[in-house]
C-alpha positions in Angstrom: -16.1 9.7 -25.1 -17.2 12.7 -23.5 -15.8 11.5 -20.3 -12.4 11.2 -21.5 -12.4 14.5 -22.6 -14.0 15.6 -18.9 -11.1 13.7 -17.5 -8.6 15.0 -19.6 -9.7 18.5 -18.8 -9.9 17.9 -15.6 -5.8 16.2 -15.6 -5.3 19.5 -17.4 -6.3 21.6 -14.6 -5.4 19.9 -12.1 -1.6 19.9 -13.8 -1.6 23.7 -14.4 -2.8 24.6 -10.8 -0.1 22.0 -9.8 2.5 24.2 -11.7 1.4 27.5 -10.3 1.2 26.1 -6.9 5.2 25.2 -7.4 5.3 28.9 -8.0 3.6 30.5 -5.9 6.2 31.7 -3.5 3.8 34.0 -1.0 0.8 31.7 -1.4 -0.4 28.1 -0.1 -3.4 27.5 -2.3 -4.0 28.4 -5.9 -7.3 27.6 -7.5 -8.3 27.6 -11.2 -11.6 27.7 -12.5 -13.2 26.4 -15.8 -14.4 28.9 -18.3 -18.3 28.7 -16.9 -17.3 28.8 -13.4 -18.9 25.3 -12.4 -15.5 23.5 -12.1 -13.2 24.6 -9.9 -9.9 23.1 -8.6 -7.9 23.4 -5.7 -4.0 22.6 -5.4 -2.4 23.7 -2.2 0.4 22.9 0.4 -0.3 20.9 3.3 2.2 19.1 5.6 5.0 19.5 3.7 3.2 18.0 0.4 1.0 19.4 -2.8 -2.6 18.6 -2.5 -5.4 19.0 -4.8 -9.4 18.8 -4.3 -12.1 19.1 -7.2 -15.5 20.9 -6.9 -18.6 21.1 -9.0 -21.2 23.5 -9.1 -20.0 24.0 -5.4 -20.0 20.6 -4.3 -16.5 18.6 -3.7 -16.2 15.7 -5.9 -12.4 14.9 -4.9 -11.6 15.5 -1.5 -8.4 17.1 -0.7 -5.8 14.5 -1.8 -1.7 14.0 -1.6 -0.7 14.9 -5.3 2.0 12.5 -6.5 3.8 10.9 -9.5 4.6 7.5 -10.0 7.0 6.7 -13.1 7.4 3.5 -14.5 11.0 4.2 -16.6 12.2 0.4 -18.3 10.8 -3.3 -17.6 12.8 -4.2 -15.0 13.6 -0.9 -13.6 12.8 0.3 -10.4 9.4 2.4 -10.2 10.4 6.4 -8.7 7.0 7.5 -6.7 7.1 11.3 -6.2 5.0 12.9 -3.4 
């Protein structure tokens, strides 16, 4: 249970920087930490693309990575991958 909720927070950060990154006119990289400081994510522009990277207590746990979104609409529909 507790690490859904850790994942969930984590898909809630990850989603907010994501937003302020689409934003952020004059910057490439905007970073949100948790409350205590140990979390910290990482969501930036790189080649054209958003990518995000997760740290802990100062050590990465995701790498920088291509942020995208895949949507599954209707069965039988096509799938629309955004990245």
């Amino acid at each position: 249970m507790r690490t859904c909720c850790s994942a969930r927070r984590i898909a809630l950060g990850v989603t907010c920087a994501t937003l302020m990154a689409t934003t952020a006119s004059a910057q490439d990289q905007v970073r949100v930490a948790s409350p205590d400081g140990r979390t910290d994510v990482a969501v930036e522009i790189r080649e054209g693309g958003l990518h995000y990277s997760l740290q802990r207590d100062g050590r990465a746990v995701l790498l920088p990575s291509q942020l995208g979104l895949e949507v599954e609409t209707a069965e039988g529909a096509e799938t629309t991958v955004m990245q």
